[in-house]
N, C-alpha and C positions, 0 to 999 in steps of 0.2 A: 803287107798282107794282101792277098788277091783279093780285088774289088770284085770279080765276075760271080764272085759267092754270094753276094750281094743283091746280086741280078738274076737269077736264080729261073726267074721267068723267061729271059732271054733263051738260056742255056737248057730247057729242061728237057729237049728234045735228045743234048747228047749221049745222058747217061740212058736213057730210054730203055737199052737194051739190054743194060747192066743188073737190072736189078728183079728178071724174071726167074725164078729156081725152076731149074726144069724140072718135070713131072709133077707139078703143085695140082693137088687135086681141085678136081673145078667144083663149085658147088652142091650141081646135080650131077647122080649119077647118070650114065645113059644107059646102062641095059636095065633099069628102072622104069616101071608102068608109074610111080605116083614120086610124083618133084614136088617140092615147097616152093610156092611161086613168093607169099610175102608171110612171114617175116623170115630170114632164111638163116641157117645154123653158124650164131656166135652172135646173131643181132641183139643191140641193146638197146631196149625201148628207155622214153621218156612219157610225160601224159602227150605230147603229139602224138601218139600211136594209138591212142583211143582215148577211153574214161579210165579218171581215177574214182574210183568207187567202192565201198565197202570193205575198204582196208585192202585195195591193189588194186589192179591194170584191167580193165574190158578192152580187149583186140579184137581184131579180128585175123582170121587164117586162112589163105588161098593156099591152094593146093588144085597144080595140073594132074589128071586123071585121063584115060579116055572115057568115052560118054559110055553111061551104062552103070558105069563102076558106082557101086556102095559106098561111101567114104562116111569112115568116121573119124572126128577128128577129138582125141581127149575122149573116147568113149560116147560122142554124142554126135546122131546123122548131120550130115553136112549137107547145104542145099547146093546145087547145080544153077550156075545163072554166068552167062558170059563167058564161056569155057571153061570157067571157073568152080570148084567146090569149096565151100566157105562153111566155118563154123565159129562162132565169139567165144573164146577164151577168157577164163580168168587168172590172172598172174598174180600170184598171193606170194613168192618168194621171190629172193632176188635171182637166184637158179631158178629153171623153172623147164621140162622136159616137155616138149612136144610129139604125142603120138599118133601117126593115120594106120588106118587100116584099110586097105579094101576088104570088105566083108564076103566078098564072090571069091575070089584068090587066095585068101589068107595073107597077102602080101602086107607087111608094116615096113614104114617108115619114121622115125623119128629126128627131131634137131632139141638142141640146149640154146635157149636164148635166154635175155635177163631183164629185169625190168628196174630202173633208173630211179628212185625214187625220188634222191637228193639233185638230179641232174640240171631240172628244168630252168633255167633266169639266175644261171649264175657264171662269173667269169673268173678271171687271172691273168697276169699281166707277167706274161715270161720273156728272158732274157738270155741272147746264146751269144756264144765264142768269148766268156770272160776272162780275164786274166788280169787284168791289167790295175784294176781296182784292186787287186789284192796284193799286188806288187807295192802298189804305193802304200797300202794300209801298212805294208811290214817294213818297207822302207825306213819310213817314219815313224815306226813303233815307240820310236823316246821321246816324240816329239808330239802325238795324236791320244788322246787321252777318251778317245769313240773312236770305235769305226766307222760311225758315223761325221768324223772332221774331212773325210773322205768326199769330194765333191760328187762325184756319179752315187754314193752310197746315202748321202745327205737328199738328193734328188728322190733318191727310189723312196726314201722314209717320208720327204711332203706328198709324194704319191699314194702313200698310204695312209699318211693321216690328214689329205683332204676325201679323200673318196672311202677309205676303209680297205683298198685294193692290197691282195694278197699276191706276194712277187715271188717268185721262182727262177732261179737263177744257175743256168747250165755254164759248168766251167772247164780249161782246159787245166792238165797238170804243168803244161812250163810254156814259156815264152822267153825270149830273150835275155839272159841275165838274170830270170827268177825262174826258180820252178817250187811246187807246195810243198815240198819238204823243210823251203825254208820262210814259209811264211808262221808268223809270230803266235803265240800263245796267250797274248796279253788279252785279249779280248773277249775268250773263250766264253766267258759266262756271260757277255752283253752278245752273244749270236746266242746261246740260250735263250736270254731271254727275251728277245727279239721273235723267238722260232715261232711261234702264232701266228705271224704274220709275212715267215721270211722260210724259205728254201732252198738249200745248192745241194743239187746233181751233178754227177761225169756228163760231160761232152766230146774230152774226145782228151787227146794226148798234147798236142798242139795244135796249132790251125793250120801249117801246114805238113804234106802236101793237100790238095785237095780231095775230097773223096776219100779220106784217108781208111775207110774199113768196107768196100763197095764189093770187093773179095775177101776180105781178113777171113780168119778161122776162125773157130773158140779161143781159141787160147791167144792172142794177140786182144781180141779185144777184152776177155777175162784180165789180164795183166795189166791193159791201159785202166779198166775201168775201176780193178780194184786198186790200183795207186792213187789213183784220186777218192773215192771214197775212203783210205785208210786215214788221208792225209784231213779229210772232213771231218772224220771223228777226233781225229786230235786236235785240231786247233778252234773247231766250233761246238762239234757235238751231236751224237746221235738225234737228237731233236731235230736237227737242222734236214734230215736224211729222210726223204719217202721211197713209194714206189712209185715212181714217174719219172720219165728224163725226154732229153729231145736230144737223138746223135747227133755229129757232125755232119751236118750233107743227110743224114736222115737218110742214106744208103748203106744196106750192110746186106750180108748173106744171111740165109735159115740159120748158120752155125754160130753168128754173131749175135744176133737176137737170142738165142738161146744159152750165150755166156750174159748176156745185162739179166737177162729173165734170173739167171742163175744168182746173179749178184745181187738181186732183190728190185731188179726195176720191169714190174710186170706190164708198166703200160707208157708206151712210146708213141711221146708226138709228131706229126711230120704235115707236109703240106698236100699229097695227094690228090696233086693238081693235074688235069690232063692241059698237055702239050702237042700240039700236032699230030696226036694221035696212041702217046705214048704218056705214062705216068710213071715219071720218075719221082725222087727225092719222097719216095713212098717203102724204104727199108726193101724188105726180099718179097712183097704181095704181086705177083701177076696182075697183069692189066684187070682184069675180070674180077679180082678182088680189089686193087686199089678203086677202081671205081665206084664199087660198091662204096668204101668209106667216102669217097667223097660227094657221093649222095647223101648219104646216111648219117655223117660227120664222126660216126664212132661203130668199133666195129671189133669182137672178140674172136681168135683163130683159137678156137676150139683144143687144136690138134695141138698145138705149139705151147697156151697157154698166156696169151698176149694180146693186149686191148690196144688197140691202135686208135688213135686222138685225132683228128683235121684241127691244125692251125687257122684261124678264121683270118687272118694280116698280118703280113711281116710290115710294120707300121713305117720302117725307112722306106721301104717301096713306095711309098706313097707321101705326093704335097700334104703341106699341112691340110690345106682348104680341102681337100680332095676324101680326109680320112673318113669322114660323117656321112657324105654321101658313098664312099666302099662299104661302110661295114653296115647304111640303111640297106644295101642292095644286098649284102650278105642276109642281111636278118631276113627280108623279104622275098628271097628265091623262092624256089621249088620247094625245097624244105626247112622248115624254121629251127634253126639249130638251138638245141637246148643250152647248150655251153656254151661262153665265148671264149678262144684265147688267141690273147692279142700279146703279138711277140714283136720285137726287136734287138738289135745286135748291138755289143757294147759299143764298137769301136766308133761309130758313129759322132760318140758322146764329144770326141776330142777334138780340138783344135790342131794338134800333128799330127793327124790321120789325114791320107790323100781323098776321102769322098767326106770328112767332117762337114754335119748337119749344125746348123748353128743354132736352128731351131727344134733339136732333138728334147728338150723339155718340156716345148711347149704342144710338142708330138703326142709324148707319152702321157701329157695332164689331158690334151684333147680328148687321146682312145678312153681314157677312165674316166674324164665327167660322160661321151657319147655312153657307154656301159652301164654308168650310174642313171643317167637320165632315162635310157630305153627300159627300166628295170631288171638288170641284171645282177648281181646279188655278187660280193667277192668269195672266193671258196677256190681253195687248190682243188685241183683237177683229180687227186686221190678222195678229196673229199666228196665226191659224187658219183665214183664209177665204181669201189668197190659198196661190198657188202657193209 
């Protein structure tokens, strides 16, 4: 397997330029007198965005104008201060329409944003490029009486029952000598009832080549993705199945995004990191949007129908000593992220793997007591962003 997948931060510069769709509409219009300066259209608030009060959200709402102009925003005068026209909002649904008017023009403007309620101090502990754990579970099928006799599977469960930590688990359909068609049945009803606390998504088809859907069509990644979902529901079970995944490389086109959306996974996580200048491994969003999410840490495309996630640590990336002071400096930036998720990659886990961590255990208990101790609360990632 390529390690440079790995290193992702090294690298992020190359796909750079792969992952812009041309003509992506940019936030503001420009033959437009009145732009939304904050919160802007597909934003999903948490109580970091103001007060929770009275059974929902007090914001506030800027909005660029030129000077002179009337602004009403929600039907109520907006004051002028800082170039700025402002007016406090109350968000009482989790949809929630934004209307300005300038009252001199007749001109409106509107955005749909949402307000988070379940979002704030809570995390998940996800997991990508699987395969190989499930090889062995069905391997041994006459011999393992759990899936959990399974050593990386035996891990993920003391991870969850010292911290309470809710795992989610992105998988490929085949690798070398296995693929999920022929993974075992025997189990079926211990991933039942496990699913409270346990999740597998598509990822991707195998692991390699690299970038494997950074052009795909619909229909390549419809067929990769529904072969592994088919093959979930038979041998564990719809319980196991949300709406949330993390691709491979977390690079795809508009038309790729819109076969997973189609397959029922509305909201993709990714890292939406800038690199030199460029944010790659951020799916098909334009610079101008990926940065937005990675201020923002979450972020809905309106047009598309798709909630895009920021990963808070790919936890191999990082010394053990090193994780507590990344993810203090994470919590403590610019904006305080209401979610955390803390991801890492299976392959890691092994001893015949070329970059094997030997301290991958003691990685993954670290990310989940720093989580647990900072007050972050365990909740799958569907559990706080839909309605």
């Amino acid at each position: 397997m390529n390690t440079t997948r790995r290193k992702f931060v090294k690298m992020a510069s190359i796909a750079g330029t792969g992952i812009v769709t041309a003509g992506m509409i940019p936030f503001s219009s420009n033959d437009s007198n009145i732009r939304f300066f904050s919160p802007l259209d597909g934003d999903m608030l948490c109580e970091y965005d103001g007060k929770v009060e009275k059974g929902g959200l007090t914001t506030t709402v800027e909005i660029e104008a030129p000077i002179g102009s009337k602004i009403k925003i929600n039907g109520l005068n907006a004051k002028y201060a800082d170039k700025l026209y402002s007016s406090k909002v109350h968000l009482k649904d989790y949809e929630n329409v934004i209307e300005v008017e300038d009252v001199n023009t007749g001109e409106k403007q509107s955005i749909t944003i949402f307000w988070l309620k379940n979002f704030t101090n809570k995390y998940r502990l996800s997991l990508d490029d699987n395969i190989w754990f499930l090889k062995d579970i069905s391997v041994n099928a006459n011999k393992y009486e759990s899936i959990f006799e399974n050593s990386y599977l035996a891990l993920l469960k003391e991870v969850h029952e010292t911290y309470g930590t809710k795992i989610h688990i992105n998988i490929y359909y085949q690798t070398e000598g296995f693929n999920l068609s022929q993974m075992t049945t025997k189990f079926r009803n211990e991933w039942r009832e496990n699913s409270r606390w346990l999740r597998l998504s598509f990822h991707a088809l195998q692991n390699d080549p690299d970038k494997p859907y950074i052009n795909a069509g619909y229909e390549q990644v419809k067929k990769d993705c529904d072969k592994v979902k088919e093959q979930i529901l038979r041998f564990a079970g719809e319980e196991l199945i949300g709406p949330v995944t993390t691709l491979h490389w977390c690079e795809a086109t508009v038309e790729g995004c819109r076969a997973l959306r189609d397959s029922g996974y509305t909201a993709l996580a990714g890292y939406f990191k800038e690199e030199e200048g460029q944010y790659p491994v951020s799916y098909y969003l334009n610079k101008e949007r990926a940065k937005h999410v990675d201020k923002r840490h979450i972020w809905r495309d309106n047009k598309e129908g798709i909630i895009f996630s920021k990963i808070a640590i790919v936890i191999n990336n990082q010394d053990l000593n090193k994780i507590g002071p990344f993810l203090d400096n994470y919590k403590n930036g610019s904006r305080t992220p209401g979610y955390m998720d803390l991801m890492i990659h299976e392959q890691y886990y092994y001893p015949h793997y070329n970059d094997y961590q030997p301290d991958y255990r003691q990685k993954v208990l670290t990310s989940a007591k720093w989580a647990t101790e900072n007050g972050y609360k365990p909740a799958f990632l569907s559990e706080c962003i839909f309605d």
